[in-house]
C-alpha positions as CSV (number, residue, x, y, z in Angstrom):
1,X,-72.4,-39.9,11.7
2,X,-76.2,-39.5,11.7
3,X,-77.8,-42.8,10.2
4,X,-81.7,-42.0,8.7
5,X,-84.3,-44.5,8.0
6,X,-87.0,-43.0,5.5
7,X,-90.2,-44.2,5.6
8,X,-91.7,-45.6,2.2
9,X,-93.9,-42.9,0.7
10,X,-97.9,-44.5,1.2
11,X,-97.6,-45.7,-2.4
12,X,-94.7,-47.8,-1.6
13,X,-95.8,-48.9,2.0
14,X,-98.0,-52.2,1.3
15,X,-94.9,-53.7,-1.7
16,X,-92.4,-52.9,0.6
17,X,-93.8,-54.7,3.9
18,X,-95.8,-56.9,2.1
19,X,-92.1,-58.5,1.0
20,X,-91.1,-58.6,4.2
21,X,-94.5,-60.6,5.0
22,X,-94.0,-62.9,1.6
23,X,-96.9,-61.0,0.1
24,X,-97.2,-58.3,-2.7
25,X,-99.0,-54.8,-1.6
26,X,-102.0,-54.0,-3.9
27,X,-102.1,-49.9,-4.2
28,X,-106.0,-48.9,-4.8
29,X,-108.4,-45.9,-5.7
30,X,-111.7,-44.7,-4.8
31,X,-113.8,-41.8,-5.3
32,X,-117.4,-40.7,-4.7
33,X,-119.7,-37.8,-4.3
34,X,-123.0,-38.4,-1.7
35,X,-125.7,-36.0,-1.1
36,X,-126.5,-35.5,2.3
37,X,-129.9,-33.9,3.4
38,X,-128.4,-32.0,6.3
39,X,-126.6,-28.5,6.3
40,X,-123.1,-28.5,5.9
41,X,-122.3,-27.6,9.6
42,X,-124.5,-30.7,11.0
43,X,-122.4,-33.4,8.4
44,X,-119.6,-32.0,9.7
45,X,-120.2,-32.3,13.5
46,X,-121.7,-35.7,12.2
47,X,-118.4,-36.9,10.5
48,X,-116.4,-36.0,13.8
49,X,-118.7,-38.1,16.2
50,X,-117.7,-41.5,17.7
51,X,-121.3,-42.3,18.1
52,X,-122.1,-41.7,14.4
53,X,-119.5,-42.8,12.8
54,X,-120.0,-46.8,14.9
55,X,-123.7,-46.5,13.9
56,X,-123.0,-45.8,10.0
57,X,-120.2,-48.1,9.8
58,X,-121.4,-51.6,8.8
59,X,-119.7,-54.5,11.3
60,X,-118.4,-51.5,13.2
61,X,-118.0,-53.2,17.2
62,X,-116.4,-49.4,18.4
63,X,-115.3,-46.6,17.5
64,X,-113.3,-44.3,20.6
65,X,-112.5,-40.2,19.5
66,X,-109.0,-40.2,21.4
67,X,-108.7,-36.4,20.3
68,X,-109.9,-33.8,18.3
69,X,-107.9,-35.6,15.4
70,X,-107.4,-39.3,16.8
71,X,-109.9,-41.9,16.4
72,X,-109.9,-45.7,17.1
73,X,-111.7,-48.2,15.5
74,X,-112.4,-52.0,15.5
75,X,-115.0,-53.3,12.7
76,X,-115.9,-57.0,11.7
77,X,-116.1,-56.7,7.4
78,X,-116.3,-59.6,5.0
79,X,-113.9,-59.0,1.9
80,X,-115.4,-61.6,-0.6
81,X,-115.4,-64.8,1.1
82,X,-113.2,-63.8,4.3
83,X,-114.7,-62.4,7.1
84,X,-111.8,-60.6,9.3
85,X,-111.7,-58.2,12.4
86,X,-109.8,-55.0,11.7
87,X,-108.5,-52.9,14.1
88,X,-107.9,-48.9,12.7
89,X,-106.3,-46.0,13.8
90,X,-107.5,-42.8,12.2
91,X,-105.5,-39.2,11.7
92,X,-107.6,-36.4,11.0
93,X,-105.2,-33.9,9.4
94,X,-105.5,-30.6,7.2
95,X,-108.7,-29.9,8.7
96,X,-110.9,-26.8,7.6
97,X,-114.0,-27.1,9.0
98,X,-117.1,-26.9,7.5
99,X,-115.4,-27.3,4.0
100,X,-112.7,-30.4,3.9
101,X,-110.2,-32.7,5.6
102,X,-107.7,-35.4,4.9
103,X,-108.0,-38.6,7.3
104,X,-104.5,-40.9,7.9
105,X,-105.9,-44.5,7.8
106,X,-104.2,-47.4,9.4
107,X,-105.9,-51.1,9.2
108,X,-104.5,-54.5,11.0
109,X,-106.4,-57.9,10.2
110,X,-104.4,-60.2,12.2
111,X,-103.4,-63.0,9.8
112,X,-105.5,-61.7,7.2
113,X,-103.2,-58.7,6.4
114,X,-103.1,-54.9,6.5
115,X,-103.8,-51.7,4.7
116,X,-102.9,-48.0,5.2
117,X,-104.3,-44.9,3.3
118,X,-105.1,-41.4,2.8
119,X,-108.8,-40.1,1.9
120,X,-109.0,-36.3,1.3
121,X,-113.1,-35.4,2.2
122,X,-114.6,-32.0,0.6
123,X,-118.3,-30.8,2.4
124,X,-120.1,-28.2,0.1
125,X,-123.5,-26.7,0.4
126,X,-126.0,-27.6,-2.3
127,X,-129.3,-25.8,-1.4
128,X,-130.6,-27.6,2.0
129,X,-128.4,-29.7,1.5
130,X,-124.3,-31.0,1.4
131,X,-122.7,-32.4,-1.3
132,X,-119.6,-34.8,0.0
133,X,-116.7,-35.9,-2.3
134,X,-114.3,-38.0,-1.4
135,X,-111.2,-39.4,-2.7
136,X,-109.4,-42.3,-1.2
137,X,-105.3,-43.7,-2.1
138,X,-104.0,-46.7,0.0
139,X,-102.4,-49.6,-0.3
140,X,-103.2,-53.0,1.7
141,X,-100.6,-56.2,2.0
142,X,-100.6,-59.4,3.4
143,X,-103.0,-62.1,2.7
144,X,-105.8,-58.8,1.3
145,X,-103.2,-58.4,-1.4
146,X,-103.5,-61.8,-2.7
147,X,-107.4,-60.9,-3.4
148,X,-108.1,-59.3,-6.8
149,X,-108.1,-55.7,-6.8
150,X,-111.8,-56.0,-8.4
151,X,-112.9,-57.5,-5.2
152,X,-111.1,-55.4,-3.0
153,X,-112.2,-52.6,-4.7
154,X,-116.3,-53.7,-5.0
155,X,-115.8,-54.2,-0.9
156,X,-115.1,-50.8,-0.3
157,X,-117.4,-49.2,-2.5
158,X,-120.2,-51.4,-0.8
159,X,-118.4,-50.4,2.7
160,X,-118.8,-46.7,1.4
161,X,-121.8,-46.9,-0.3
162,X,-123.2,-48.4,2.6
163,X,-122.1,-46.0,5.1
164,X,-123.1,-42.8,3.7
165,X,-126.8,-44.7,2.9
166,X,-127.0,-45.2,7.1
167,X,-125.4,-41.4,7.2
168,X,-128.0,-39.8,5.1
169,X,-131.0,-41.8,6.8
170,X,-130.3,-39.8,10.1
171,X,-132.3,-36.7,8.5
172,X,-134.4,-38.9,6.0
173,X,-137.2,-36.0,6.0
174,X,-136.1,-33.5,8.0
175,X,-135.8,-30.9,5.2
């Protein structure tokens, strides 16, 4: 007899452990659209670079491309009045480059708790330029749970926010 253990679908993943940790999971949603003053093909090559991605990523320390679809990260962030270090592990799935792909996210804070997600990016051309939308689903658990989703949420659209300001600066007046 064949004895399966199913994984909790990503909506259920931060409840489910966070029990298991004596903390609720918090499930959350993002989504935003950037214009970036680059051609589609250079975001692109942009969004898949180590280098790039540590220099637009506020309180990122490093970030190491293990593969074509594996990245590692570990970034200092202050979520309200906690600063923690986060160690992440990023997929890259469904990929169709120029246009769109999906990104696997997994987040460790130590004591201060964990979070795992799924952000589907979409690159289209707008004149000289690239319009990105993205659209983020995850979950965290631990001691981030016990945050307000309001906070948790306002962090990461300043984390975002932030990012793609740094991104975009790269060709600040090259068009």
């Amino acid at each position: 007899m064949e004895v399966s253990y199913p994984f909790p679908p990503v909506e259920d993943y931060a409840r489910v452990v966070g029990r298991f940790v004596g903390f609720g999971g918090k499930t959350l949603e993002q989504s935003g659209q950037y214009r970036i003053p680059a051609a589609r093909t250079v975001v692109w090559d942009a969004l898949n670079d180590a280098d790039v991605l540590q220099a637009c990523i506020e309180g990122c320390e490093s970030v190491t491309k293990l593969s074509d679809h594996r990245f590692d990260a570990n970034i200092t962030a202050k979520l309200g009045p906690v600063k923690t270090k986060f160690k992440a592990t990023i997929e890259v799935s469904d990929r169709n480059p120029p246009e769109s792909y999906s990104l696997d996210v997994s987040v460790k804070g130590g004591m201060q708790g964990f979070g795992k997600g799924r952000a589907e990016v979409e690159l289209a051309e707008d004149q000289d330029a690239t319009l990105l939308t993205y659209r983020v689903k995850g979950n965290v658990g631990g001691k981030l749970a016990q945050m307000g989703s309001r906070l948790i949420t306002t962090a990461g659209r300043k984390m975002a926010d932030g990012f793609f300001s740094k991104f975009s600066e790269r060709w600040a007046g090259t068009i």
